[in-house]
C-alpha positions as CSV (number, residue, x, y, z in Angstrom):
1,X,0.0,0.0,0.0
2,X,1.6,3.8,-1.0
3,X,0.7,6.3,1.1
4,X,-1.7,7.9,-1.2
5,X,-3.8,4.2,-1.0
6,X,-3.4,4.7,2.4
7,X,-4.3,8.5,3.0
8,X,-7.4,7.3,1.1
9,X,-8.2,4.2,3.0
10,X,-7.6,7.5,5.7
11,X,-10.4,9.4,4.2
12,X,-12.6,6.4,3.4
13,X,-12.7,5.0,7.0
14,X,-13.1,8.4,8.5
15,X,-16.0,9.2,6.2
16,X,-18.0,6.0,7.3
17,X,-17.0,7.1,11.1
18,X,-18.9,10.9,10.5
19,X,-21.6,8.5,8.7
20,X,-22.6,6.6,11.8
21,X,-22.5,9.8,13.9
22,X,-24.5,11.5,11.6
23,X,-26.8,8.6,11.9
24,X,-26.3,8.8,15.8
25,X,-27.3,12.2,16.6
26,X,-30.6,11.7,14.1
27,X,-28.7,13.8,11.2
28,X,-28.3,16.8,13.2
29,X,-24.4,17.5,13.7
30,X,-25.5,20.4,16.1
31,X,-25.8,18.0,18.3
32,X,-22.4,17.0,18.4
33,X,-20.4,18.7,21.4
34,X,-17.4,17.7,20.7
35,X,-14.8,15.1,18.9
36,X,-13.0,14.1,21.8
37,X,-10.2,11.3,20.6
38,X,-9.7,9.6,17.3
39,X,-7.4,6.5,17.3
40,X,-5.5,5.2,14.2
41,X,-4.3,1.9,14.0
42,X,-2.3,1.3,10.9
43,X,-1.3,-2.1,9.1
44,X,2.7,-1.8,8.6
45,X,5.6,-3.0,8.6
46,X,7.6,-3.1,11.6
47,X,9.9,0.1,10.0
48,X,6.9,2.5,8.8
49,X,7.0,5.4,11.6
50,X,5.0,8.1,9.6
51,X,1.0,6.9,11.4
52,X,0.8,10.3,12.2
53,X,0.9,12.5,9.3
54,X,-1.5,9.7,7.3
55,X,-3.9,10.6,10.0
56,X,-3.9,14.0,9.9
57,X,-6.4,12.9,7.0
58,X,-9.2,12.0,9.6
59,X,-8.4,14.9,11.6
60,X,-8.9,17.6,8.8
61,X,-12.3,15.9,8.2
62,X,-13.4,16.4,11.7
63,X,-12.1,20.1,12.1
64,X,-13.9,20.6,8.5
65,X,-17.3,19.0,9.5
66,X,-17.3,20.4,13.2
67,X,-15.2,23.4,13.4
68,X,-13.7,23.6,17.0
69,X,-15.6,21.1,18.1
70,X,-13.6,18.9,15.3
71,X,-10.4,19.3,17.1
72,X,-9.4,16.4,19.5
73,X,-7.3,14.3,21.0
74,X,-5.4,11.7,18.5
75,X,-3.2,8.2,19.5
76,X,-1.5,7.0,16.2
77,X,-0.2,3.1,16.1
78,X,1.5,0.6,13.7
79,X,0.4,-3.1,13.8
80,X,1.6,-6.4,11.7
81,X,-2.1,-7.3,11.8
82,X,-5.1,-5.4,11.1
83,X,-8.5,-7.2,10.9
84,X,-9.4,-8.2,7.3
85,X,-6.0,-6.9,6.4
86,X,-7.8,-3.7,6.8
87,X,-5.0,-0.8,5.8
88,X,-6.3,1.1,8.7
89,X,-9.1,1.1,11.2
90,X,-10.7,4.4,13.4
91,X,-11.8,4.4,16.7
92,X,-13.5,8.2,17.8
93,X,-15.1,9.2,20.7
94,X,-17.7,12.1,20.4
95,X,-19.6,13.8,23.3
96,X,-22.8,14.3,22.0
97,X,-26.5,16.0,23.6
């Protein structure tokens, strides 16, 4: 995978996370307080140290969707095993109404 597949795998994965809180707050992103933490975990190779700049991706969507209340708290990993061989997997944590 080059790091444009993965900055879109990035993008793709992050899209379908704002999805399912769109769906959770009913469609109305008002209701969303704030992003509190995103978490990338990246399928690589045991050398690949750049996790951080491919999720700047996912961050940029949040801070474009919700403003300030897009900005959070981010943990960035590497792993030799991703589910499905999944390039990259998102977990977020939103405070909501």
């Amino acid at each position: 995978v080059t790091d444009a597949q993965a900055k879109e795998s990035v993008q793709a994965t992050m899209l379908n996370v704002l999805s399912v809180l769109n769906e959770a707050v009913g469609g109305d992103l008002g209701r969303v307080k704030q992003a509190v933490q995103l978490t990338g975990v990246f399928n690589t190779i045991d050398t690949y140290a750049d996790h951080a700049r491919l999720m700047n991706t996912a961050s940029d969507l949040a801070a474009d969707l919700l403003g300030e209340r897009g900005h959070h708290a981010r943990m960035t990993l590497g792993a030799n095993s991703v589910h499905g061989q999944s390039p990259v997997e998102i977990q977020a944590i939103f405070e909501v109404e």
